[in-house]
N, C-alpha and C positions, 0 to 999 in steps of 0.2 A: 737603326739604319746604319748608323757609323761600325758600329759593333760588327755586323755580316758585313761592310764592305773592306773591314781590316782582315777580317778570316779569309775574305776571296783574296784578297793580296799574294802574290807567289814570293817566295822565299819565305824560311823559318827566321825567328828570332825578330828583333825589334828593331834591329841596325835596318836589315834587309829589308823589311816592312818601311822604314824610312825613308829606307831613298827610293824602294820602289815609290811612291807618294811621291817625292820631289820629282823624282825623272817624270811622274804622270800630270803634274800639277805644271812642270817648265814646258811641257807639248802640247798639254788645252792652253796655256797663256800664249805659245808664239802660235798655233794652229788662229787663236783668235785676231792676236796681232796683225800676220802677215796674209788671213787669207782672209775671216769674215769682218773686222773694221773695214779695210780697201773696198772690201765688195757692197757693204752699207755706206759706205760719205756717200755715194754721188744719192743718193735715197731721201739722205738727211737735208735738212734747209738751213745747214749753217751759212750759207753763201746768198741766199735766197733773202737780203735785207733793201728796205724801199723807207728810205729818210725824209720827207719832206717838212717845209715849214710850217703848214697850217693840219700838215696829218696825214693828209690826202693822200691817193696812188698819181704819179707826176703821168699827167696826160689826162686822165678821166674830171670832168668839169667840176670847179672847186679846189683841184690840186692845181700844184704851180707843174705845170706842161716843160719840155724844152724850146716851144713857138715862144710862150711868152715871159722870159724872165723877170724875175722883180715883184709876179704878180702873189701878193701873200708874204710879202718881207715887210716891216712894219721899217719906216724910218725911225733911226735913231734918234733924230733931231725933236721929232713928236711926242718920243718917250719921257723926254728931260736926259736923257743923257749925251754924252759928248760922244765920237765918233770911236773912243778905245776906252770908255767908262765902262768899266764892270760893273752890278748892280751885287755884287757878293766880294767877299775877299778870294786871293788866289794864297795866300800866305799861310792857311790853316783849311783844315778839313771841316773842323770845328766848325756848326755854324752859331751865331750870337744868341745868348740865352734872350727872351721875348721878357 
């Protein structure tokens, strides 16, 4: 396949065959760049993100709603920890060998 699409190539010689391939390779990357990336985002669900505390979608019963805050936050106090105790270190990535 590579082989017939170097023969269709215009111009002789290897130079010529060269950059025709760059110049065709720099206009399918901006032709993708500038027309069909823009025209696929709004498609994609990179924006499309729902966080909640216990999992839930916020509003459907079981997730924490914006009516009622707090509902599915575990108090700190309950945990054994103090109200800025981390329960990992922030110092390393590394987590501690078991």
């Amino acid at each position: 396949m590579y082989a017939w699409i170097w023969r269709k190539l215009p111009f002789d010689g290897v130079v010529g065959k060269l950059l025709t391939s760059l110049v065709l390779i720099t206009g399918i990357l901006a032709l993708f760049w500038f027309i069909v990336f823009p025209w696929a985002e709004p498609l994609l669900p990179f924006d499309d993100v729902q966080v909640t505390q216990d999992g839930g979608v916020p509003g459907a019963p079981g997730g924490a709603g914006v009516d009622d805050p707090g509902v599915g936050t575990p108090d700190p106090r309950e945990s054994g920890l103090g109200d800025h105790d981390l329960p990992y270190s922030t110092a390393t990535d590394n987590p501690l060998p078991r």
